[in-house]
N, CA, C and O of each residue as an XYZ file, in Angstrom:
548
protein
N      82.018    154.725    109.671
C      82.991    153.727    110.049
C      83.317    152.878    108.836
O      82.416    152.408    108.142
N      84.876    152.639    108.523
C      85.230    151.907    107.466
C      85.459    150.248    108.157
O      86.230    150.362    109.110
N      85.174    149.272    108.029
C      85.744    148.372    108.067
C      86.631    147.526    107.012
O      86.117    147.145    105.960
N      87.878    147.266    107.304
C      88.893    147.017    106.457
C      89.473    145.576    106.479
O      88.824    145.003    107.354
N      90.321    144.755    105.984
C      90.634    143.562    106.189
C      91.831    143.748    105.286
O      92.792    142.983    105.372
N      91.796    144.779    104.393
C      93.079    145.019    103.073
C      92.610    144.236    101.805
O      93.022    144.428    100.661
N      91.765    143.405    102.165
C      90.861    142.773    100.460
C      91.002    144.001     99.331
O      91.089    145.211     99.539
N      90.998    143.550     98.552
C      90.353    144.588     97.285
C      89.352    145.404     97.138
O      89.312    146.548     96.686
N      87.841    144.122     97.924
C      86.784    144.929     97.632
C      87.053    146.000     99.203
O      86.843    147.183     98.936
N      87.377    145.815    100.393
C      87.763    146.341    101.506
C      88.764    148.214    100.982
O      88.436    149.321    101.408
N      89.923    147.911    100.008
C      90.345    148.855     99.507
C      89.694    149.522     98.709
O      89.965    150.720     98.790
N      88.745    149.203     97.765
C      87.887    149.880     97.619
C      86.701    150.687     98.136
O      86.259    151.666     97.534
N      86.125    150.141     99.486
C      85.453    150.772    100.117
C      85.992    151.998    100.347
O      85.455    153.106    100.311
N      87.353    151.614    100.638
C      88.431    153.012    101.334
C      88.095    154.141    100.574
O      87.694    155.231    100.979
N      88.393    153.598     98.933
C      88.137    154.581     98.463
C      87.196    155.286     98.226
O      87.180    156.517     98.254
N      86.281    154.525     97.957
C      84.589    155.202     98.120
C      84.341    156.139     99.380
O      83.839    157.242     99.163
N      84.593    155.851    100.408
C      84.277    156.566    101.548
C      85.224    157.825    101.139
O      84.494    158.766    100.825
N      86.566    158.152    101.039
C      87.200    158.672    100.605
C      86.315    159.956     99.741
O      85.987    160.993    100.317
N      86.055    159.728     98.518
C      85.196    159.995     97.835
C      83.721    161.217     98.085
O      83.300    162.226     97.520
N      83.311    160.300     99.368
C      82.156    160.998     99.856
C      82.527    162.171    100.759
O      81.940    163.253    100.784
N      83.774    161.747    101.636
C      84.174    162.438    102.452
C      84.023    164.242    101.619
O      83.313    165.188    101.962
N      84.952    164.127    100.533
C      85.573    165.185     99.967
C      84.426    166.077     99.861
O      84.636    167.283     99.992
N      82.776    165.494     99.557
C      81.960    166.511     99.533
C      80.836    166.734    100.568
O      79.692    167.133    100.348
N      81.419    166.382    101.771
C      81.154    166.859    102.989
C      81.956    167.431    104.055
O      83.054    167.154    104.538
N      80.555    168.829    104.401
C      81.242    169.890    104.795
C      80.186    169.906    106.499
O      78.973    170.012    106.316
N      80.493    169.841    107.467
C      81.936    169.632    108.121
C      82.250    167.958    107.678
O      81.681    167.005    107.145
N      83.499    168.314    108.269
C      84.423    166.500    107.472
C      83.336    165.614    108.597
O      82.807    166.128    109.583
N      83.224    164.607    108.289
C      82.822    163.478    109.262
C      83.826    162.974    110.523
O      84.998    163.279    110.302
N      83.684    162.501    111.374
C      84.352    161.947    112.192
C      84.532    160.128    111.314
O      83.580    159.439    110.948
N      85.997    159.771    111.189
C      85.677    158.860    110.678
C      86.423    157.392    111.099
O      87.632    157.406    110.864
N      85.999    156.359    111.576
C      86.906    155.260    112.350
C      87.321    154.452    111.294
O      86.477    154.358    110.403
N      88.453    153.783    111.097
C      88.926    152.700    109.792
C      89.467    151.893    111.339
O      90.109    152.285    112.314
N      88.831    150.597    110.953
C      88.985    149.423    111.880
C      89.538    148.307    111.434
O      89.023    148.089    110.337
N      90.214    147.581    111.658
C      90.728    146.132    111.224
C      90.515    144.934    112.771
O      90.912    145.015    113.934
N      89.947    144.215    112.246
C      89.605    143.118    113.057
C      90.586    141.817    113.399
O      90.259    140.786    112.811
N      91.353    141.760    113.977
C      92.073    140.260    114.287
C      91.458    139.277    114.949
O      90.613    139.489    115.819
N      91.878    138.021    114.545
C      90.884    136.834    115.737
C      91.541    137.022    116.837
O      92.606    137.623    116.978
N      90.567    136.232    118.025
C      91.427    136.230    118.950
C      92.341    134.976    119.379
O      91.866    133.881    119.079
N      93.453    134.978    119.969
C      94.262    133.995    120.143
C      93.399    132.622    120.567
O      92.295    132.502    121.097
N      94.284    131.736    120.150
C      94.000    130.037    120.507
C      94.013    130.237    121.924
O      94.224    131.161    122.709
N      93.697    128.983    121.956
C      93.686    128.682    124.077
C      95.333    127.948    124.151
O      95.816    127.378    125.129
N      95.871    128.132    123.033
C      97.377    127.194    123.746
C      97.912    128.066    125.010
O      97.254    129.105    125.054
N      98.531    128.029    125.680
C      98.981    128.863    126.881
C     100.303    129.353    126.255
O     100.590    128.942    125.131
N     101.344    130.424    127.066
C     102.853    130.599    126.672
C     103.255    131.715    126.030
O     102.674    132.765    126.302
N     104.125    131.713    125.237
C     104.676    132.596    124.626
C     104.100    132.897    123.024
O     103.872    133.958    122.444
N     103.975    131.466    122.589
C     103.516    131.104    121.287
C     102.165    131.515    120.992
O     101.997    131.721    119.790
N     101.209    131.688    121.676
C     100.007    132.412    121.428
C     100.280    134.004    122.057
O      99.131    134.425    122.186
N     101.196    135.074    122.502
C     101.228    135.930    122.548
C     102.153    136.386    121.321
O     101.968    137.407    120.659
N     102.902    135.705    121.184
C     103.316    136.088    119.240
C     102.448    136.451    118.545
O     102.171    137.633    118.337
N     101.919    135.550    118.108
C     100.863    134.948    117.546
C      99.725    136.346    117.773
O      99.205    136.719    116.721
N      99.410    136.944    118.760
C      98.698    138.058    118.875
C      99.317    138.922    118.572
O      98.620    139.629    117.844
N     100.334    139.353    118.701
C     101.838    140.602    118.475
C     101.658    140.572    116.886
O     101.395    141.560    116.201
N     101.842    139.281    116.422
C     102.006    139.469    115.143
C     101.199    139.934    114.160
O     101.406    140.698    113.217
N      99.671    138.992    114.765
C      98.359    139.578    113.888
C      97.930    141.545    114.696
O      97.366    142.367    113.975
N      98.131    141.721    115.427
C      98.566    143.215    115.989
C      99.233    144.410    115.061
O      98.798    145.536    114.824
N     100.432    143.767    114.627
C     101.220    144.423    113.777
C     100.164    144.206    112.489
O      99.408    145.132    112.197
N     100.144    143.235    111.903
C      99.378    142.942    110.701
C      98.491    143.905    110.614
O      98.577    144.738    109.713
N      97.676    143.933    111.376
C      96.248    144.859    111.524
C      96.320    146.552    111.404
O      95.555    147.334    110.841
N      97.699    146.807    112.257
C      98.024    148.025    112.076
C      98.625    148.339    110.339
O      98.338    149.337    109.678
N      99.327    147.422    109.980
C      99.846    147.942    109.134
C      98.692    148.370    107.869
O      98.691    149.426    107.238
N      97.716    147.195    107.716
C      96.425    147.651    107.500
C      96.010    148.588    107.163
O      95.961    149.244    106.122
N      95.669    148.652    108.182
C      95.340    150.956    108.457
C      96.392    151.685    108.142
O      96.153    152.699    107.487
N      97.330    151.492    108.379
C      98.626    152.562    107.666
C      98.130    152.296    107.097
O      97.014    152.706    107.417
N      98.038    151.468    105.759
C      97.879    151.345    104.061
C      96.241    152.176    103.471
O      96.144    152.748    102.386
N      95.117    152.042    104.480
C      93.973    152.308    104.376
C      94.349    153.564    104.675
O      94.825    154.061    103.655
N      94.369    154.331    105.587
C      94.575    155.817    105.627
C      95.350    156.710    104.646
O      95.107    157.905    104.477
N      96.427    155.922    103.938
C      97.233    156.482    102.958
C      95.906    156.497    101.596
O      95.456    157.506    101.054
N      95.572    155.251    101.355
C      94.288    155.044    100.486
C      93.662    156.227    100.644
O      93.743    157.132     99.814
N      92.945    156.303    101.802
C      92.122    157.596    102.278
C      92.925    158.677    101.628
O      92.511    158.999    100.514
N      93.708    159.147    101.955
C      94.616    160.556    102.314
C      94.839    160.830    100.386
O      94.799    161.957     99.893
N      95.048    159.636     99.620
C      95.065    159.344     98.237
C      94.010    159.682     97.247
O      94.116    159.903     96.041
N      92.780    159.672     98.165
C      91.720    159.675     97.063
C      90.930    160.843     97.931
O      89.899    161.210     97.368
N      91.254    161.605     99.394
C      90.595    162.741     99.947
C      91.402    164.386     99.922
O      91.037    165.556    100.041
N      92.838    163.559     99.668
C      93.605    164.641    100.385
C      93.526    165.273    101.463
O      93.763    166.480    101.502
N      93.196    164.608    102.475
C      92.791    164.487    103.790
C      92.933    163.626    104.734
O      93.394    162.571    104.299
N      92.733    163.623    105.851
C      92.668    162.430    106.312
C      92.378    163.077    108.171
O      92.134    162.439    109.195
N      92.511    164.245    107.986
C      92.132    165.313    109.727
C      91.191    164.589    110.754
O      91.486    164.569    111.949
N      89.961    163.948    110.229
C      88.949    163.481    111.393
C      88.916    161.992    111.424
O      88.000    161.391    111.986
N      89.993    161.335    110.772
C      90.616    159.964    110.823
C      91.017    159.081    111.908
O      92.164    158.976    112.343
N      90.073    158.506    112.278
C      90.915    157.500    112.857
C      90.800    155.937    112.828
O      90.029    155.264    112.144
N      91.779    155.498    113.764
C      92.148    153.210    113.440
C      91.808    153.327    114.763
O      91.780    154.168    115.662
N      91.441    151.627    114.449
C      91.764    150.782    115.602
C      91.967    149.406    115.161
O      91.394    149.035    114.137
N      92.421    148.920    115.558
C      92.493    147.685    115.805
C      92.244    146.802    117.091
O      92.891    146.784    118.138
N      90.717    145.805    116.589
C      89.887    145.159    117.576
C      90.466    143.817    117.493
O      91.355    143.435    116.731
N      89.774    143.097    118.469
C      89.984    141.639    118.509
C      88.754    140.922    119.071
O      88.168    141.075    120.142
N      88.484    139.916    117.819
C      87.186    139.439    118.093
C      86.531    138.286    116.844
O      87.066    137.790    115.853
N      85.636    138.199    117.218
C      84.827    137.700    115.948
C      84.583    138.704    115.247
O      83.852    139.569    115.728
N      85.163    138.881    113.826
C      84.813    139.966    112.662
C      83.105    140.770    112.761
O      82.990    141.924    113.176
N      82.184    140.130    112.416
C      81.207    140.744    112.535
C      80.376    140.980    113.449
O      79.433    141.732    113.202
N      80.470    140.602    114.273
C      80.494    140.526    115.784
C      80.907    141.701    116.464
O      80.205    142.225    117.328
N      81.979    142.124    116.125
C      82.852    143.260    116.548
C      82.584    144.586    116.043
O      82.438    145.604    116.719
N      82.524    144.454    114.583
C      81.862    145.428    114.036
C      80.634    145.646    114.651
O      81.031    146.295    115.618
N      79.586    145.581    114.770
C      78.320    145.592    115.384
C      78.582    146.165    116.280
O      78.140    147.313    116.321
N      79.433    145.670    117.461
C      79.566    145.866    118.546
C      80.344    147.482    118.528
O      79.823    148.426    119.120
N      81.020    147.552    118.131
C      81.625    148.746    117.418
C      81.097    150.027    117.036
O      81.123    151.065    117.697
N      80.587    149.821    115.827
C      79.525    150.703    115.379
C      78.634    151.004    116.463
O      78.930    152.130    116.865
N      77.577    150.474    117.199
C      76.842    150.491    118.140
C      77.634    151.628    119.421
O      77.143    152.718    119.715
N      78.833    151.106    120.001
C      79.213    151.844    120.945
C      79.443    153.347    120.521
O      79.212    154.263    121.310
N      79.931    153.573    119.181
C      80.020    154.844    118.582
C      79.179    155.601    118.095
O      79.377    156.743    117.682
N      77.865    154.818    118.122
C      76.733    155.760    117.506
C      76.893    156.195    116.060
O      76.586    157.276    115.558
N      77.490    155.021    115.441
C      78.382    154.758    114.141
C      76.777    155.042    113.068
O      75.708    154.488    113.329
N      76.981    155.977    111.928
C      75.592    156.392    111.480
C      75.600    155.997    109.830
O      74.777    156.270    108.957
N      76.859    155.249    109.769
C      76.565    154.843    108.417
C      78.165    154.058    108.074
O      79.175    154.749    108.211
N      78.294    152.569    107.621
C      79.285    151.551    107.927
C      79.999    151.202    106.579
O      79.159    150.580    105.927
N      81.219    151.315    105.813
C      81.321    151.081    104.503
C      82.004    149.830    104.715
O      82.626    149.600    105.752
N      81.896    148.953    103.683
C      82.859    147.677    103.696
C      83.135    147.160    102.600
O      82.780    147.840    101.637
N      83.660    146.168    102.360
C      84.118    145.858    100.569
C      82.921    144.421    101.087
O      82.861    144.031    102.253
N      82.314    143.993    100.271
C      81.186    142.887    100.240
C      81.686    141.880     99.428
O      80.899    141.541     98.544
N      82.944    141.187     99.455
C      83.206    140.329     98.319
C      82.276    138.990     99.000
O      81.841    138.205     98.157
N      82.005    138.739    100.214
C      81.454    137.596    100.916
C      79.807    137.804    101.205
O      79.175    137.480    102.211
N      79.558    138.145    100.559
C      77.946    138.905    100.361
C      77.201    137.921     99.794
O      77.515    137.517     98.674
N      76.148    137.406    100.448
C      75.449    136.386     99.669
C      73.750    136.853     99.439
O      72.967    136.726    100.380
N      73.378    137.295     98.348
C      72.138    138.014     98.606
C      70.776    137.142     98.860
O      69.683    137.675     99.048
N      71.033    135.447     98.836
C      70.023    134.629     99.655
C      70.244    133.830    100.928
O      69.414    133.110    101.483
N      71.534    134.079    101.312
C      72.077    133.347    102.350
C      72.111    134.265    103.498
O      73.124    134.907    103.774
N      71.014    134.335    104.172
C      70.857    135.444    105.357
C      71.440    134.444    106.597
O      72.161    134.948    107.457
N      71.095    133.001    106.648
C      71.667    132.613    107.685
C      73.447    132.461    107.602
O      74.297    132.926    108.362
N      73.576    131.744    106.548
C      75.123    131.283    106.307
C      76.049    132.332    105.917
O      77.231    132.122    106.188
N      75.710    133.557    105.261
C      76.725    134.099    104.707
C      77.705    134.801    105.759
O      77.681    134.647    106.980
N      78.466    135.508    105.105
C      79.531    136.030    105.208
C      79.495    137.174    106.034
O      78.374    137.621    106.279
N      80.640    137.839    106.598
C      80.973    138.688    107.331
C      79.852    139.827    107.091
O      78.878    139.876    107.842
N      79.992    140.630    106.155
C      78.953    141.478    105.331
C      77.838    141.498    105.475
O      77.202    142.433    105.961
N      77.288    140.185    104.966
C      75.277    139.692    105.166
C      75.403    140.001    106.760
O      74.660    140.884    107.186
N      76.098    139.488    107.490
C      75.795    139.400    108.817
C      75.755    141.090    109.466
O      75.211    141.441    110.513
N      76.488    141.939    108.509
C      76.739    143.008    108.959
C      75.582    144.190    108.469
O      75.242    145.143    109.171
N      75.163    143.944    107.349
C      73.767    144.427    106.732
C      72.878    144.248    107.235
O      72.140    145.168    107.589
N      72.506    142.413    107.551
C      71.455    142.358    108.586
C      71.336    142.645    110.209
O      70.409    142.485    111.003
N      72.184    142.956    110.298
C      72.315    143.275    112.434
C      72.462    144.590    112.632
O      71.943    145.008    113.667
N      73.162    145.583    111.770
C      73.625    147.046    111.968
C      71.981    147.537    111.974
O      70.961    147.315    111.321
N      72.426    148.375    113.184
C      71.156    149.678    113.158
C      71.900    150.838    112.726
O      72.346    151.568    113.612
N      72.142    151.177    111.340
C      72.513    152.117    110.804
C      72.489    151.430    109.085
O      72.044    150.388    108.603
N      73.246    152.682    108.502
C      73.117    152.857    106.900
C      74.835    151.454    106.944
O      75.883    151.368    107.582
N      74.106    150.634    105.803
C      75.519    149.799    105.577
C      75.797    150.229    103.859
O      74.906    150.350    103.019
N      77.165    150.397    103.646
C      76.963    149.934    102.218
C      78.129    149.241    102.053
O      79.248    149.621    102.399
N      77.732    147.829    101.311
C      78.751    147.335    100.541
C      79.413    147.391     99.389
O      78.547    147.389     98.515
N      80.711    147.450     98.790
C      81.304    147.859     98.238
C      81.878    146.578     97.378
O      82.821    146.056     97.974
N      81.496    145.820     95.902
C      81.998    144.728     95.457
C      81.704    145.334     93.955
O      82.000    144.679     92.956
Protein backbone atom coordinates (compact mmCIF):
# COMPACT_ATOMS: atom_id res chain seq x y z
CA UNK A 1 0.00 0.00 0.00
CA UNK A 2 1.27 3.48 -1.13
CA UNK A 3 0.12 6.28 0.85
CA UNK A 4 0.20 9.58 -1.01
CA UNK A 5 -0.63 13.27 -0.19
CA UNK A 6 1.41 14.52 -3.66
CA UNK A 7 4.42 15.90 -1.24
CA UNK A 8 7.72 15.28 -2.77
CA UNK A 9 8.84 12.95 -0.27
CA UNK A 10 5.08 11.12 -0.94
CA UNK A 11 6.17 11.26 -4.91
CA UNK A 12 8.98 9.75 -4.20
CA UNK A 13 7.76 6.90 -2.36
CA UNK A 14 5.73 6.41 -5.67
CA UNK A 15 8.64 5.99 -7.13
CA UNK A 16 10.42 3.69 -4.98
CA UNK A 17 7.57 1.33 -4.79
CA UNK A 18 7.52 1.62 -8.50
CA UNK A 19 10.98 0.42 -8.52
CA UNK A 20 10.45 -2.68 -6.41
CA UNK A 21 7.45 -3.54 -8.18
CA UNK A 22 9.47 -4.07 -11.54
CA UNK A 23 11.44 -6.92 -9.81
CA UNK A 24 8.65 -8.77 -8.60
CA UNK A 25 7.31 -11.65 -10.14
CA UNK A 26 3.97 -12.17 -9.69
CA UNK A 27 3.23 -8.19 -9.71
CA UNK A 28 1.88 -7.33 -6.20
CA UNK A 29 -1.56 -6.29 -5.66
CA UNK A 30 -1.05 -2.69 -5.06
CA UNK A 31 -3.47 0.20 -3.30
CA UNK A 32 -2.22 4.12 -3.80
CA UNK A 33 -4.51 5.98 -1.28
CA UNK A 34 -4.97 9.68 -0.66
CA UNK A 35 -6.54 10.78 2.51
CA UNK A 36 -8.96 13.92 2.78
CA UNK A 37 -10.20 15.43 6.16
CA UNK A 38 -13.42 15.13 6.91
CA UNK A 39 -15.87 18.00 6.51
CA UNK A 40 -16.55 20.78 9.28
CA UNK A 41 -19.83 20.47 11.22
CA UNK A 42 -21.15 23.74 9.35
CA UNK A 43 -24.45 22.30 7.87
CA UNK A 44 -25.59 23.15 3.87
CA UNK A 45 -24.22 23.29 0.77
CA UNK A 46 -20.88 24.90 1.76
CA UNK A 47 -19.48 21.93 3.57
CA UNK A 48 -20.59 19.52 0.72
CA UNK A 49 -18.37 21.64 -1.72
CA UNK A 50 -15.99 21.73 0.40
CA UNK A 51 -16.00 17.72 0.37
CA UNK A 52 -16.59 17.61 -3.65
CA UNK A 53 -13.74 19.68 -3.86
CA UNK A 54 -11.15 18.01 -1.54
CA UNK A 55 -12.73 14.63 -3.47
CA UNK A 56 -11.62 15.89 -6.73
CA UNK A 57 -8.26 17.04 -5.18
CA UNK A 58 -7.56 13.58 -3.87
CA UNK A 59 -8.41 11.93 -7.04
CA UNK A 60 -6.45 13.97 -9.04
CA UNK A 61 -3.65 12.86 -6.73
CA UNK A 62 -3.72 9.41 -7.77
CA UNK A 63 -4.11 10.23 -11.40
CA UNK A 64 -0.66 11.95 -10.95
CA UNK A 65 0.69 8.97 -8.59
CA UNK A 66 -0.29 6.19 -10.94
CA UNK A 67 1.18 8.01 -13.97
CA UNK A 68 4.43 8.33 -11.49
CA UNK A 69 3.93 4.58 -11.06
CA UNK A 70 3.25 3.66 -14.75
CA UNK A 71 6.66 6.19 -15.31
CA UNK A 72 9.08 4.49 -13.32
CA UNK A 73 7.24 0.56 -13.73
CA UNK A 74 5.87 0.60 -17.04
CA UNK A 75 3.07 -0.85 -15.52
CA UNK A 76 0.58 -0.17 -13.53
CA UNK A 77 -2.00 -3.81 -14.12
CA UNK A 78 -2.47 -4.69 -10.21
CA UNK A 79 -3.00 -0.89 -9.37
CA UNK A 80 -5.25 0.50 -7.55
CA UNK A 81 -6.76 4.28 -5.63
CA UNK A 82 -8.85 5.22 -3.29
CA UNK A 83 -9.67 7.94 -1.84
CA UNK A 84 -10.55 7.87 2.10
CA UNK A 85 -11.83 10.32 4.47
CA UNK A 86 -10.60 10.62 7.82
CA UNK A 87 -7.91 11.38 10.14
CA UNK A 88 -4.65 10.72 7.94
CA UNK A 89 -3.03 8.19 10.08
CA UNK A 90 -5.74 6.89 11.53
CA UNK A 91 -7.06 5.83 8.25
CA UNK A 92 -4.13 4.45 7.01
CA UNK A 93 -3.95 1.94 9.85
CA UNK A 94 -7.29 1.37 9.52
CA UNK A 95 -6.75 0.65 5.92
CA UNK A 96 -3.84 -1.33 5.75
CA UNK A 97 -5.33 -3.55 8.53
CA UNK A 98 -8.67 -4.22 6.60
CA UNK A 99 -6.49 -5.31 3.55
CA UNK A 100 -4.11 -7.45 5.15
CA UNK A 101 -1.80 -4.67 3.75
CA UNK A 102 1.91 -6.57 4.14
CA UNK A 103 4.14 -3.83 3.66
CA UNK A 104 3.15 0.35 3.60
CA UNK A 105 5.42 2.96 1.56
CA UNK A 106 5.17 6.68 2.37
CA UNK A 107 7.32 9.81 1.83
CA UNK A 108 8.44 10.60 5.79
CA UNK A 109 9.11 14.31 5.44
CA UNK A 110 7.12 14.59 9.08
CA UNK A 111 9.15 11.85 10.71
CA UNK A 112 10.48 12.65 13.98
CA UNK A 113 12.94 9.94 15.14
CA UNK A 114 12.43 11.05 19.09
CA UNK A 115 9.02 12.26 19.03
CA UNK A 116 6.99 8.99 19.33
CA UNK A 117 4.23 10.84 21.08
CA UNK A 118 3.98 14.21 19.03
CA UNK A 119 5.13 13.44 15.69
CA UNK A 120 3.78 13.33 12.52
CA UNK A 121 1.58 11.37 10.29
CA UNK A 122 4.51 8.78 9.55
CA UNK A 123 5.91 8.20 13.35
CA UNK A 124 2.34 7.50 14.03
CA UNK A 125 2.25 5.19 11.10
CA UNK A 126 5.61 3.21 11.87
CA UNK A 127 4.59 2.93 15.32
CA UNK A 128 0.85 1.42 15.04
CA UNK A 129 1.18 -0.61 11.59
CA UNK A 130 1.36 -4.38 12.04
CA UNK A 131 3.25 -4.74 8.94
CA UNK A 132 6.66 -3.68 7.09
CA UNK A 133 6.58 0.42 6.92
CA UNK A 134 9.09 2.22 4.95
CA UNK A 135 9.62 5.75 4.86
CA UNK A 136 10.78 7.50 2.09
CA UNK A 137 12.69 11.21 2.87
Amino acid sequence: MLATDGSKYANLSVEYAAQLYNFMDPKPDVLIINVIPEPGKSPGNETDLAVLKEKERGKQILREAVQRFIDASGSADTVRTMVAMGESREVIIKIAEGNKTDHIIMGGADFRWTDVISGGVSNYVLHHAKCLVTLIK
